[in-house]
PDB file of N, CA, C and O in Angstrom, chain B, residues numbered from 101:
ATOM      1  N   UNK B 101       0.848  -1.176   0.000  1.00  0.00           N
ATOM      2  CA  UNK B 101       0.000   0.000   0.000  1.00  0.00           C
ATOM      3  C   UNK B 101       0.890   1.234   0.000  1.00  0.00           C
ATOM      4  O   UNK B 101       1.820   1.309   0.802  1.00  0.00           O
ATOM      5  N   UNK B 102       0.622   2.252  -0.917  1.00  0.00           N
ATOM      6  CA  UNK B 102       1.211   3.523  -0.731  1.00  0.00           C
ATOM      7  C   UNK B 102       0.193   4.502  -0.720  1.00  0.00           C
ATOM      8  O   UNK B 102      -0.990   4.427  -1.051  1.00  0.00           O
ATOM      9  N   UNK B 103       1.008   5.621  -0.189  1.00  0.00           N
ATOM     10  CA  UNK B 103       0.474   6.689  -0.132  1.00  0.00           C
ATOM     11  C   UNK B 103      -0.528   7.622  -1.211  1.00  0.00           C
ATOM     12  O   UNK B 103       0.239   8.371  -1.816  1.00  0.00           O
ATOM     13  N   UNK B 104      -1.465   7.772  -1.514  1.00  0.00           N
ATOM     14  CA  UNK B 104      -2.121   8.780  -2.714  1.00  0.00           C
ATOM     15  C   UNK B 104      -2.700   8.051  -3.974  1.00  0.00           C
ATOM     16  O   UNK B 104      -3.174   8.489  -5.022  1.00  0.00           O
ATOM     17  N   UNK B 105      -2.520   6.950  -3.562  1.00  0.00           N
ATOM     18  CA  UNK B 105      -3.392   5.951  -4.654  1.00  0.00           C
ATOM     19  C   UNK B 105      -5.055   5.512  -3.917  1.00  0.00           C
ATOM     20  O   UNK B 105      -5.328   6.072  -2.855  1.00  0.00           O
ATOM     21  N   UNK B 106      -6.026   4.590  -4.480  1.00  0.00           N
ATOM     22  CA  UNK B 106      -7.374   4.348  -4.230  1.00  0.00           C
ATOM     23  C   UNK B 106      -7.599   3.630  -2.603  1.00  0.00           C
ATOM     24  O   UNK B 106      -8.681   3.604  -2.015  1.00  0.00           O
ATOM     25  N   UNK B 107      -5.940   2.922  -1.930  1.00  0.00           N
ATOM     26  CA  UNK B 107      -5.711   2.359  -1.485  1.00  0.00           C
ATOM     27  C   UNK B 107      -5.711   3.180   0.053  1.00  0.00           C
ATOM     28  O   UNK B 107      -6.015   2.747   1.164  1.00  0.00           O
ATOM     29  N   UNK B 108      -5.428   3.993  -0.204  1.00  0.00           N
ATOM     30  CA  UNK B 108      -5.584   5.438   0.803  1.00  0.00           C
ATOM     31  C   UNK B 108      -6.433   6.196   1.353  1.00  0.00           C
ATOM     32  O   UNK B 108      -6.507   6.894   2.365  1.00  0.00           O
ATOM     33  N   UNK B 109      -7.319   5.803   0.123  1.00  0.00           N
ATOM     34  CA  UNK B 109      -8.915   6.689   0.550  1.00  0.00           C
ATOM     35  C   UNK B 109     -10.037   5.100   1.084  1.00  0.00           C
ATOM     36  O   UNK B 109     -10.418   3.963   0.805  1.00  0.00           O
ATOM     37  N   UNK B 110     -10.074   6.136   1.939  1.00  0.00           N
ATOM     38  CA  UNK B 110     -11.430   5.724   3.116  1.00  0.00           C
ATOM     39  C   UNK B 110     -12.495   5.277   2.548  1.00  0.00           C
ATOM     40  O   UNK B 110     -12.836   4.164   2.946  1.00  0.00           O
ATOM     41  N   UNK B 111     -13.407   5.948   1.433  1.00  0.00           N
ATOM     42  CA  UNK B 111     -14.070   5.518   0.510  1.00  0.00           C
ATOM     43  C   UNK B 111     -13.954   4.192  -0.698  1.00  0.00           C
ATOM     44  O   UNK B 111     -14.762   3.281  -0.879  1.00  0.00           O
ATOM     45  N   UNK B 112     -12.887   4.414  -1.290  1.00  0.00           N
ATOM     46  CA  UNK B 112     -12.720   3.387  -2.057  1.00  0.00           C
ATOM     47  C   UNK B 112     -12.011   1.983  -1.161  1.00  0.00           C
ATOM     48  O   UNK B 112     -12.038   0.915  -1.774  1.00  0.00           O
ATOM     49  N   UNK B 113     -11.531   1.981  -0.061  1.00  0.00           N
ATOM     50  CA  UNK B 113     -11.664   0.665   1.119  1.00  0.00           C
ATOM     51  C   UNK B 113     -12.845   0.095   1.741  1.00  0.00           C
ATOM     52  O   UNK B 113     -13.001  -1.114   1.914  1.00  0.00           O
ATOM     53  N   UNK B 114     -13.897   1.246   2.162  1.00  0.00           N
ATOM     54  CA  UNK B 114     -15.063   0.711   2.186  1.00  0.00           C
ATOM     55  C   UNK B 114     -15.498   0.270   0.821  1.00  0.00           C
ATOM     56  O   UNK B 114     -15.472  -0.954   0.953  1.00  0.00           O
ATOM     57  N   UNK B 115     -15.788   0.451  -0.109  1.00  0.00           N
ATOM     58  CA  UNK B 115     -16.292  -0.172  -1.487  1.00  0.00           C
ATOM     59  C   UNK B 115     -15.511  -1.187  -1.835  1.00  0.00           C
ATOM     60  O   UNK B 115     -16.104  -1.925  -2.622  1.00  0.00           O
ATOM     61  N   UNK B 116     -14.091  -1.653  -1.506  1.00  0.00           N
ATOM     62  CA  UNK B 116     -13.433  -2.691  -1.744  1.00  0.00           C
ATOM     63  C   UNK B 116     -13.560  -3.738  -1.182  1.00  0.00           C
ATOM     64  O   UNK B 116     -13.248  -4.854  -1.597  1.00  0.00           O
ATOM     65  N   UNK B 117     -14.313  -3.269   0.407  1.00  0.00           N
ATOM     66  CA  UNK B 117     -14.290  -4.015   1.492  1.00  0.00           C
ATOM     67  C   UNK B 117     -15.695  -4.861   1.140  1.00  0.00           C
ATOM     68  O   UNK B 117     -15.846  -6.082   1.182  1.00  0.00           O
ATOM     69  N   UNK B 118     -16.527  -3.990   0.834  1.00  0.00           N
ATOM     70  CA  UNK B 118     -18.104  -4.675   0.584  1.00  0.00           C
ATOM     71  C   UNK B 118     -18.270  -5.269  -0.949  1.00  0.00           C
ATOM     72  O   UNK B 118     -19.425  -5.610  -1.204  1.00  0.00           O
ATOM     73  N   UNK B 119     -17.437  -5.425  -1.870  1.00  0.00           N
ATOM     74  CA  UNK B 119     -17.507  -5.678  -2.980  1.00  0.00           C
ATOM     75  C   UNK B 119     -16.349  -7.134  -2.719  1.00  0.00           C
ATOM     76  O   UNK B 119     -16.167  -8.036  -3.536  1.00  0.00           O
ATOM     77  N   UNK B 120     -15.892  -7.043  -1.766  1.00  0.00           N
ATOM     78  CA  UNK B 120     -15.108  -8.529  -1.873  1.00  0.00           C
ATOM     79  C   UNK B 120     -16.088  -9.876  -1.033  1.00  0.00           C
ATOM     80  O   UNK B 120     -16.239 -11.072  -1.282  1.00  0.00           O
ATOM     81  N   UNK B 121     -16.729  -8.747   0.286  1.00  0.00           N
ATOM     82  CA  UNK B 121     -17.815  -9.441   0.720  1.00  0.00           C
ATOM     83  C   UNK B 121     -19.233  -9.724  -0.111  1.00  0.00           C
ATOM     84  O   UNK B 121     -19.753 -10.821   0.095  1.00  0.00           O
ATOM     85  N   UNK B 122     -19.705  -9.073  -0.771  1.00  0.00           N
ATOM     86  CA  UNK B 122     -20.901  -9.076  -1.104  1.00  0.00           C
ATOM     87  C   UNK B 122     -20.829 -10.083  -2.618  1.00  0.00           C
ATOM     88  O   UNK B 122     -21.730 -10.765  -3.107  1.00  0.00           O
ATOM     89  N   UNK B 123     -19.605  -9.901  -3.041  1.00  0.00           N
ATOM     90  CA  UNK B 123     -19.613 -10.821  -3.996  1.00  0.00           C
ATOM     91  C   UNK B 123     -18.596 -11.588  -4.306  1.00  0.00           C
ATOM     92  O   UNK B 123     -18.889 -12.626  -4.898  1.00  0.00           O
ATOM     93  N   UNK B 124     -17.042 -11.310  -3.997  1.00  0.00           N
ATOM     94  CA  UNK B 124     -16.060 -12.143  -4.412  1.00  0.00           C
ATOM     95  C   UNK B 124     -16.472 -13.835  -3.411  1.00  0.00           C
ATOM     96  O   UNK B 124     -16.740 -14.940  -3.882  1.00  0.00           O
ATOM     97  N   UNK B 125     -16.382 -13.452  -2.117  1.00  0.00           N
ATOM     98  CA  UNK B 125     -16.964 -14.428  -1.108  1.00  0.00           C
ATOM     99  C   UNK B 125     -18.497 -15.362  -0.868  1.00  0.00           C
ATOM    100  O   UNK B 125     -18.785 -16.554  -0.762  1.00  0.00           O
ATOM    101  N   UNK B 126     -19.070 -14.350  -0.859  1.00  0.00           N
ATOM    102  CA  UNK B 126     -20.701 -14.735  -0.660  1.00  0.00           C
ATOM    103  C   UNK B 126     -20.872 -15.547  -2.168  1.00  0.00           C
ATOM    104  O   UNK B 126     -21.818 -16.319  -2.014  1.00  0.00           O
ATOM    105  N   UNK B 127     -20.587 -15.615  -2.901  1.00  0.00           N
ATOM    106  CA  UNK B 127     -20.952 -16.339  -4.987  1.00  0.00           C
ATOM    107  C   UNK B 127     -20.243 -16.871  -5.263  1.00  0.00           C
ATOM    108  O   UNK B 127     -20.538 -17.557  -6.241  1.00  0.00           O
ATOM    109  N   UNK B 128     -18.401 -17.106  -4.595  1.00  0.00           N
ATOM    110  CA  UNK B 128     -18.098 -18.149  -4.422  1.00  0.00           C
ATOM    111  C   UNK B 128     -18.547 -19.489  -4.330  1.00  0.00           C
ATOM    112  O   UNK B 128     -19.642 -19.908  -3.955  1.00  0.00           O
ATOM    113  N   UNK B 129     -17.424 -20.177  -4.772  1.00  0.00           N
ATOM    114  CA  UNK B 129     -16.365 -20.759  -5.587  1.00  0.00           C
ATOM    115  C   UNK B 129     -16.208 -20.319  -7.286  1.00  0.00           C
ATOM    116  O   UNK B 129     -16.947 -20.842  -8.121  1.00  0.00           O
ATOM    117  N   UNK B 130     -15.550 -19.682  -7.526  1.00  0.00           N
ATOM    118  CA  UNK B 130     -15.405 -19.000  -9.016  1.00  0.00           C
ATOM    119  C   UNK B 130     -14.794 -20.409 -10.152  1.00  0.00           C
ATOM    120  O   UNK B 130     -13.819 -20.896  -9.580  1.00  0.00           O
ATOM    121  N   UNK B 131     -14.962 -20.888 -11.012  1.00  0.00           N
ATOM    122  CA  UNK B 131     -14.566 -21.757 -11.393  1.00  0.00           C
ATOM    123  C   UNK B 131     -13.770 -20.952 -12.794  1.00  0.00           C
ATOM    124  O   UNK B 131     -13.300 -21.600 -13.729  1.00  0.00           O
ATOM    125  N   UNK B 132     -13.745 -19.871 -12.736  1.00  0.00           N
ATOM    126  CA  UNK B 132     -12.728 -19.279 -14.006  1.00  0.00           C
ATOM    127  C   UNK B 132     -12.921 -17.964 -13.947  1.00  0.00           C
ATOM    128  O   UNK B 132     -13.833 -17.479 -13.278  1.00  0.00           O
ATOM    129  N   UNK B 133     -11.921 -17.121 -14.773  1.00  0.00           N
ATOM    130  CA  UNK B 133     -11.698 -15.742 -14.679  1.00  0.00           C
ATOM    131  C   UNK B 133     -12.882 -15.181 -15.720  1.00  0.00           C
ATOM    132  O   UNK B 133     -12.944 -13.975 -15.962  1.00  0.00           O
ATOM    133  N   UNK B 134     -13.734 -16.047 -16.269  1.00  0.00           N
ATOM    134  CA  UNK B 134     -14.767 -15.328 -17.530  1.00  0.00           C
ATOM    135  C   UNK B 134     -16.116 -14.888 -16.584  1.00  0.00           C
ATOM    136  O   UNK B 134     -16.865 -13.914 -16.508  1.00  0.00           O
ATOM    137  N   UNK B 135     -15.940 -16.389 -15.820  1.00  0.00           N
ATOM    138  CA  UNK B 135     -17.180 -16.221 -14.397  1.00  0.00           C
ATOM    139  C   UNK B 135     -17.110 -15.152 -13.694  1.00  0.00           C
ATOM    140  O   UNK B 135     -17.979 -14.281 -13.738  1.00  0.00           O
ATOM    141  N   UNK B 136     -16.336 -15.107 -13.150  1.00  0.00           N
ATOM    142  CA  UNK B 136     -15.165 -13.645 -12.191  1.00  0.00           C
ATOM    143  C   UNK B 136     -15.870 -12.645 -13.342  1.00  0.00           C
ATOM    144  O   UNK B 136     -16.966 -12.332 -12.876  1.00  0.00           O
ATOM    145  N   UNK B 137     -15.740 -12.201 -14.272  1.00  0.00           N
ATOM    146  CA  UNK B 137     -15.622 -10.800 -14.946  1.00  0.00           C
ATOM    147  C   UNK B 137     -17.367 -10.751 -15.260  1.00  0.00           C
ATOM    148  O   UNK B 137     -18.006  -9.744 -14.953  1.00  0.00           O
ATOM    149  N   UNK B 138     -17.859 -11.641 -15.734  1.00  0.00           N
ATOM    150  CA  UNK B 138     -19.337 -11.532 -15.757  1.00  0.00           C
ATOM    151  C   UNK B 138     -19.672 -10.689 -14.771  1.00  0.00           C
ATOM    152  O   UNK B 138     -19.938  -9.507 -14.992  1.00  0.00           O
ATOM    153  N   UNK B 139     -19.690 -11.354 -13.318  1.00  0.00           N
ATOM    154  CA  UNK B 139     -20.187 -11.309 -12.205  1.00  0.00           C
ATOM    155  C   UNK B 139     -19.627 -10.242 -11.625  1.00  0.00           C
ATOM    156  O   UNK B 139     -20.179 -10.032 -10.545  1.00  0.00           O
ATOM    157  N   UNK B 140     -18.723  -9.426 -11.873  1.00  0.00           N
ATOM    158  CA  UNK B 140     -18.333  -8.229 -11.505  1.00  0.00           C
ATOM    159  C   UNK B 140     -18.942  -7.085 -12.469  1.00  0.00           C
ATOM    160  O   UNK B 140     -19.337  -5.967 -12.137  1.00  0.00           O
ATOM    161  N   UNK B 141     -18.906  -7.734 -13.892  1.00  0.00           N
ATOM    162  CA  UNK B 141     -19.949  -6.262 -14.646  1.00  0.00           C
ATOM    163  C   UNK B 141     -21.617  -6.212 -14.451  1.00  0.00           C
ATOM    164  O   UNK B 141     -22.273  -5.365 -15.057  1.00  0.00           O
ATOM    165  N   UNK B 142     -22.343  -7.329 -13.425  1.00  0.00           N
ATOM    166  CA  UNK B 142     -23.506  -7.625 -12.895  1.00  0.00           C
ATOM    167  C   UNK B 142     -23.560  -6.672 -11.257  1.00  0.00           C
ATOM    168  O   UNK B 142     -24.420  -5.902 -10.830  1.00  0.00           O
ATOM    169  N   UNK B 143     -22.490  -7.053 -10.762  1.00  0.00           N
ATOM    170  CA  UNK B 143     -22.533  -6.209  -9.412  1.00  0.00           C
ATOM    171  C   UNK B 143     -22.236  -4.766  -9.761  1.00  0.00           C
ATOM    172  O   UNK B 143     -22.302  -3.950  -8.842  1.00  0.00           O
ATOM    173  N   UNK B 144     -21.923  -4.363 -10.947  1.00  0.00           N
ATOM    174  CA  UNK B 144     -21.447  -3.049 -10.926  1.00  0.00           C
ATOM    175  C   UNK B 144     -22.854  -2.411 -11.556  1.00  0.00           C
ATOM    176  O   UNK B 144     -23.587  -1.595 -10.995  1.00  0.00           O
ATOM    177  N   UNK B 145     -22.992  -2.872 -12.580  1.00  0.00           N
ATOM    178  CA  UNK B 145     -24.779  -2.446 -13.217  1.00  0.00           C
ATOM    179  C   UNK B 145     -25.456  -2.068 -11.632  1.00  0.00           C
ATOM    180  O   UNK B 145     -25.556  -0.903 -11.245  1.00  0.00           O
ATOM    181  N   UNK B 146     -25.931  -3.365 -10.733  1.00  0.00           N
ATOM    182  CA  UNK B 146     -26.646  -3.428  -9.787  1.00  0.00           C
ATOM    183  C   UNK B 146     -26.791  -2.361  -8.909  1.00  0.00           C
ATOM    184  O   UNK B 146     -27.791  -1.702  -8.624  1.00  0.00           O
ATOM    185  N   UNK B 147     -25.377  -2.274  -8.432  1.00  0.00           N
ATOM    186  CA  UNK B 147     -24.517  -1.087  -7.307  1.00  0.00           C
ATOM    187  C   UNK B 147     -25.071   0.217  -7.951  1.00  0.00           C
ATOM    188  O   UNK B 147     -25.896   0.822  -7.267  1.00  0.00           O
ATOM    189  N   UNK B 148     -24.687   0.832  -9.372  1.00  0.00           N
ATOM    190  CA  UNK B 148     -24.711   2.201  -9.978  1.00  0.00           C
ATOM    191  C   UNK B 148     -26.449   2.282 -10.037  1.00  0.00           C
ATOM    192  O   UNK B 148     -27.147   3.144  -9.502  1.00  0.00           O
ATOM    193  N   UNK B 149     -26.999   0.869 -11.026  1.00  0.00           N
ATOM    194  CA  UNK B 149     -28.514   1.329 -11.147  1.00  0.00           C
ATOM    195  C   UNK B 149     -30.041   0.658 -10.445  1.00  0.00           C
ATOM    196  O   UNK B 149     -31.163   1.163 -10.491  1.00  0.00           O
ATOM    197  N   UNK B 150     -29.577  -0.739  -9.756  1.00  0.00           N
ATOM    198  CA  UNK B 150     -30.976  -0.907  -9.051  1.00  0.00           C
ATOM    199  C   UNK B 150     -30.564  -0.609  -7.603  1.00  0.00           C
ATOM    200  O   UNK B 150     -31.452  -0.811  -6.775  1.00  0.00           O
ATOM    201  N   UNK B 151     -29.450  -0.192  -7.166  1.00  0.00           N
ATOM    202  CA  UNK B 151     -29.219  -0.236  -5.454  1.00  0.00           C
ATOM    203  C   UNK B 151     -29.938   0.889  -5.288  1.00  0.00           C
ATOM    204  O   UNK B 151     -29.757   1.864  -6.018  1.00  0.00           O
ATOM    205  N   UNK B 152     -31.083   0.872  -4.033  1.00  0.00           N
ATOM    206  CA  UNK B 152     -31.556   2.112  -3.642  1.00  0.00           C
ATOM    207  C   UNK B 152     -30.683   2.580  -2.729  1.00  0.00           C
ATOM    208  O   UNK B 152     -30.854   1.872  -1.736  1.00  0.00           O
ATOM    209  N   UNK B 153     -29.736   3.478  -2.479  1.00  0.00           N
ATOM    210  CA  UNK B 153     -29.304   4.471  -1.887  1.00  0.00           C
ATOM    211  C   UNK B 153     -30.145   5.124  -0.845  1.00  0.00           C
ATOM    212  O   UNK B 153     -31.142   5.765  -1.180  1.00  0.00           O
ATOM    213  N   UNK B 154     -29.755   4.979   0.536  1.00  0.00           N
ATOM    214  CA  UNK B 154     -30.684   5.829   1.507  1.00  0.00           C
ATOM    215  C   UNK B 154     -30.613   6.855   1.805  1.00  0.00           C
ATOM    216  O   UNK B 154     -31.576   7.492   2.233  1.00  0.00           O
ATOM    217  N   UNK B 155     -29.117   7.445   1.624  1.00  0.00           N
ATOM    218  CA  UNK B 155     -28.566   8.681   1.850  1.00  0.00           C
ATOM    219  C   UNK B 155     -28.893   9.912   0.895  1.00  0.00           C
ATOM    220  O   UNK B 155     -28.448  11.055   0.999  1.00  0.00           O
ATOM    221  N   UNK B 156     -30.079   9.239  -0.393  1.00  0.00           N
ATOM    222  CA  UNK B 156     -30.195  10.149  -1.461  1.00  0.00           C
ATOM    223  C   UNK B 156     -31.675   9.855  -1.876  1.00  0.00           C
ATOM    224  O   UNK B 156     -31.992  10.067  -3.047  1.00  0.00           O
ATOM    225  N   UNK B 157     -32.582   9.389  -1.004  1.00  0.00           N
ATOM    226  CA  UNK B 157     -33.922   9.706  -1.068  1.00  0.00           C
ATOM    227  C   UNK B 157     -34.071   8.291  -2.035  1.00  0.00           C
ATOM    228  O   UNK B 157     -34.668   8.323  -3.111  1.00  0.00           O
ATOM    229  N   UNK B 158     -33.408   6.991  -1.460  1.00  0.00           N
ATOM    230  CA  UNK B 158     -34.259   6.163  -1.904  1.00  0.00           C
ATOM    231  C   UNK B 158     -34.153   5.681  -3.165  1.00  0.00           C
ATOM    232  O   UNK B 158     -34.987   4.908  -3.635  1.00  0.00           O
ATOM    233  N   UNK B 159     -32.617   6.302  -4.115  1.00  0.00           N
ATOM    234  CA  UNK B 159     -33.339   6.276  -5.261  1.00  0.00           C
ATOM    235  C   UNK B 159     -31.728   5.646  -5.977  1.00  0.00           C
ATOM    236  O   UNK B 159     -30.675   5.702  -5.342  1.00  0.00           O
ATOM    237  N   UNK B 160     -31.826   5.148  -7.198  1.00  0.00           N
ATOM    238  CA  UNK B 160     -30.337   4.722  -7.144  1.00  0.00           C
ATOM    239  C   UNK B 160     -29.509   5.603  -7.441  1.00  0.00           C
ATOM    240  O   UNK B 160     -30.067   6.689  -7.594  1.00  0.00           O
ATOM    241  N   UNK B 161     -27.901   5.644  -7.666  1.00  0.00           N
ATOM    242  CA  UNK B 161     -27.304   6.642  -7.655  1.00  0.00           C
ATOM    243  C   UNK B 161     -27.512   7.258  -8.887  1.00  0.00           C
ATOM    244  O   UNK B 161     -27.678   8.472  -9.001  1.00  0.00           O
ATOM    245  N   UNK B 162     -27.510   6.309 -10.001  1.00  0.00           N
ATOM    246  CA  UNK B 162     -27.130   6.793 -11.250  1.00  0.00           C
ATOM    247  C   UNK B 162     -28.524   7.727 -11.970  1.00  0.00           C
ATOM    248  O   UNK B 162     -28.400   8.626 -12.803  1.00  0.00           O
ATOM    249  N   UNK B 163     -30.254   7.053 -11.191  1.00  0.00           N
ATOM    250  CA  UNK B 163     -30.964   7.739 -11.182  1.00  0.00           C
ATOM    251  C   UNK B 163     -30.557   9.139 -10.780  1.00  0.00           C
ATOM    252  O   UNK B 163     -30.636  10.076 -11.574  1.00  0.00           O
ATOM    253  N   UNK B 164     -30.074   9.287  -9.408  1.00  0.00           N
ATOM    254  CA  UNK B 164     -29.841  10.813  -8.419  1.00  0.00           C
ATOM    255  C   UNK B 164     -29.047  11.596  -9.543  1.00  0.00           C
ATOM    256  O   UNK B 164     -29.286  12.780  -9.783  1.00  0.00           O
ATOM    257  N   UNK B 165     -28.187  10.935 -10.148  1.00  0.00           N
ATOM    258  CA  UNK B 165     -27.149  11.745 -11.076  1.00  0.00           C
ATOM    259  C   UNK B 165     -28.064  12.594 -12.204  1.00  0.00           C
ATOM    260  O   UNK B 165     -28.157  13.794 -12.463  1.00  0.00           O
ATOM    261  N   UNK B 166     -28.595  11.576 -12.661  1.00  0.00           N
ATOM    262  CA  UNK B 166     -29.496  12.120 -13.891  1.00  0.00           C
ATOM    263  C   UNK B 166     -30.469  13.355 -13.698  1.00  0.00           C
ATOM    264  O   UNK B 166     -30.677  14.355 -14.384  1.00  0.00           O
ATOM    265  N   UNK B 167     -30.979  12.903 -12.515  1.00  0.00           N
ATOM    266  CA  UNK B 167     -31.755  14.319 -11.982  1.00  0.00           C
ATOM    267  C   UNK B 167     -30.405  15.543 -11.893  1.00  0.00           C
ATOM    268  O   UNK B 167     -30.021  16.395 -12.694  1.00  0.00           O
ATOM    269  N   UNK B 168     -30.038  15.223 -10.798  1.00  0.00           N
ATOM    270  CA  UNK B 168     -29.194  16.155 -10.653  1.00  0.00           C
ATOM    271  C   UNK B 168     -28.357  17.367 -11.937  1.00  0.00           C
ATOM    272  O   UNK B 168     -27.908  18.513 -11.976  1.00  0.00           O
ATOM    273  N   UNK B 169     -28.525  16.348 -12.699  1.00  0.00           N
ATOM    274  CA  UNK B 169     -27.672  16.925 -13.765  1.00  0.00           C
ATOM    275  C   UNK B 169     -28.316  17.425 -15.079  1.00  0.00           C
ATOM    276  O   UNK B 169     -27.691  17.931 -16.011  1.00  0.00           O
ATOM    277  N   UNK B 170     -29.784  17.195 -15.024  1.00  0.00           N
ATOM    278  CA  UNK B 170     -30.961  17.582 -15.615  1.00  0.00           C
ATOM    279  C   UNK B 170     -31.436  18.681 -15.062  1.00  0.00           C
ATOM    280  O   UNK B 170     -31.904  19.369 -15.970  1.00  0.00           O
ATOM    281  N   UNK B 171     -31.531  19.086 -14.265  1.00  0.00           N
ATOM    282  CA  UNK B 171     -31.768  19.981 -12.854  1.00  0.00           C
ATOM    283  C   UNK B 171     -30.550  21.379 -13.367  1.00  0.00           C
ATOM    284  O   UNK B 171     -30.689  22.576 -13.618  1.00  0.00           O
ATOM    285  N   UNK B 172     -29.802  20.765 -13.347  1.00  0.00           N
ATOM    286  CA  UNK B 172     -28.585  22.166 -13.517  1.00  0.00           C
ATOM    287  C   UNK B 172     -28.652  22.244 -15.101  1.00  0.00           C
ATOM    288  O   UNK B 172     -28.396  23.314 -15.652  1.00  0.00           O
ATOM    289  N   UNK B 173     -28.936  21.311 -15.712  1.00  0.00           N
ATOM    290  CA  UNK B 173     -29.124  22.199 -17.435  1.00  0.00           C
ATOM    291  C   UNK B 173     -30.127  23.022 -17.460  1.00  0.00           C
ATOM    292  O   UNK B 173     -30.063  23.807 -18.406  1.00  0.00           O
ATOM    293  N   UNK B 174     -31.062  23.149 -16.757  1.00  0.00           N
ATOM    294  CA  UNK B 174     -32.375  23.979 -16.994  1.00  0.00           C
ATOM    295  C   UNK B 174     -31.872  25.176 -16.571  1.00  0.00           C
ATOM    296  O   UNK B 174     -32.721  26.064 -16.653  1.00  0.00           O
ATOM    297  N   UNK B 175     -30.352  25.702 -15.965  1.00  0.00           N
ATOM    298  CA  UNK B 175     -30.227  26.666 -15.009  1.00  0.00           C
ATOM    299  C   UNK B 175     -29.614  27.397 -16.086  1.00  0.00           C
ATOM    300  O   UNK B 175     -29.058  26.937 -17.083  1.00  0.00           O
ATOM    301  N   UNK B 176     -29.797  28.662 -15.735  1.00  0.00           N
ATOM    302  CA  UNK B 176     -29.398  30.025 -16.759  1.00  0.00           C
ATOM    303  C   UNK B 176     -27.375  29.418 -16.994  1.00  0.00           C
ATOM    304  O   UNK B 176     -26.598  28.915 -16.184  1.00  0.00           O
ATOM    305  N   UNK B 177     -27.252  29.701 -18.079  1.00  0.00           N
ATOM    306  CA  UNK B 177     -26.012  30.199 -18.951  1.00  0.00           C
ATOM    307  C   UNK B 177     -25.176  30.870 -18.001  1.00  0.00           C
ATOM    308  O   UNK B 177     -25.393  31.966 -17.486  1.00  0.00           O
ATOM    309  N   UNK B 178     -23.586  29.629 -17.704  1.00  0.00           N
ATOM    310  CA  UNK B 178     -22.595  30.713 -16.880  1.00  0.00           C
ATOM    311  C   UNK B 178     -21.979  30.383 -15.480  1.00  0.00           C
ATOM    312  O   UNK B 178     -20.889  30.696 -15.002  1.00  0.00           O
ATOM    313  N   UNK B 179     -23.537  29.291 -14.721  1.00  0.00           N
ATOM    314  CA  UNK B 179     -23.624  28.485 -13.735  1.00  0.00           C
ATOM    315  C   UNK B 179     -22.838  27.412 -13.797  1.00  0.00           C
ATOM    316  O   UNK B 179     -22.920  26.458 -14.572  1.00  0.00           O
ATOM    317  N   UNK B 180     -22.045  27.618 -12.916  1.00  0.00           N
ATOM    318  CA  UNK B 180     -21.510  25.816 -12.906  1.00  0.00           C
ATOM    319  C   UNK B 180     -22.001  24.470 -12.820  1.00  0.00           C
ATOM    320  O   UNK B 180     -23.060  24.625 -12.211  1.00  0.00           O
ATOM    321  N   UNK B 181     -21.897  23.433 -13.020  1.00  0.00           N
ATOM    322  CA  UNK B 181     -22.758  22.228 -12.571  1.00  0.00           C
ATOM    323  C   UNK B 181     -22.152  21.796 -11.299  1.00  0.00           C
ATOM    324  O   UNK B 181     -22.773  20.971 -10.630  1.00  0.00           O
ATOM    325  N   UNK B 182     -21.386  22.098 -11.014  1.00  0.00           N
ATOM    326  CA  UNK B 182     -20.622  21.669  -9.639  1.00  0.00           C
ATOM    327  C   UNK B 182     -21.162  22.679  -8.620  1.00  0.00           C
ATOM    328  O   UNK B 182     -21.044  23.683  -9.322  1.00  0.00           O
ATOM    329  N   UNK B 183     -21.732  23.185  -7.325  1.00  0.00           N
ATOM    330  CA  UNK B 183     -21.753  24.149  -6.454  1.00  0.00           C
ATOM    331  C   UNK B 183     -20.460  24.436  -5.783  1.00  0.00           C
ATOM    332  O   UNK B 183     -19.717  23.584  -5.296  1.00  0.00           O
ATOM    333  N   UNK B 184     -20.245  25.853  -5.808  1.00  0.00           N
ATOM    334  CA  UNK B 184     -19.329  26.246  -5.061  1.00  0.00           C
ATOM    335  C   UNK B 184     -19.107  26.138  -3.821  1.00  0.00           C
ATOM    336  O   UNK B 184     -20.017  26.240  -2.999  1.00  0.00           O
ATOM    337  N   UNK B 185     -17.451  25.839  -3.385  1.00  0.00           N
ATOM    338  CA  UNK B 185     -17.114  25.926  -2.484  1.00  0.00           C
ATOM    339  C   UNK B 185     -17.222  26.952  -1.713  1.00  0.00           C
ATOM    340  O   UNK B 185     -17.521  26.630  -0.564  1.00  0.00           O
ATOM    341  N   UNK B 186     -17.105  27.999  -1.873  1.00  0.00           N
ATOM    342  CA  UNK B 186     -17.734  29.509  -1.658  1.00  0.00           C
ATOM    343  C   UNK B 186     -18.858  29.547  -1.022  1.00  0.00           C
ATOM    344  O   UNK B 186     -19.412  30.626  -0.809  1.00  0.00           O
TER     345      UNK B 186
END
């Protein structure tokens, strides 16, 4: 482990941590690396678009995004899509 890579952040250890539990372990025994890669582009669909998210009203993330980002195109010319730190 070094310093300033994914390995560092708090966030991407929790998501490493529950993505080895929730599926490398629990859907075990993998009988090949084609099985393995399926089953990781299935948990990732799942995670981004049917997981309801509680922290965001219930809804999945990639839904929240779409609003979100539908939401700020309607906004006048000039506005950032990001809110300021300010």
């Amino acid at each position: 482990m070094t310093t300033g890579d994914s390995y560092d952040n708090a966030l991407a250890e929790a998501f490493h941590s529950l993505f080895k539990a929730e599926l490398i372990r629990n859907r075990g025994p993998w009988r090949g690396l084609d099985e393995v890669e399926i089953a990781v582009a299935e948990y990732v669909d799942w995670f981004n678009h049917r997981r309801l998210h509680g922290e965001i009203g219930l809804v999945p993330p990639a839904e929240f995004e779409d609003g979100f980002y539908g939401q700020q195109a309607g906004s006048t010319e000039g506005e950032a899509l990001v809110p300021s730190l300010q």
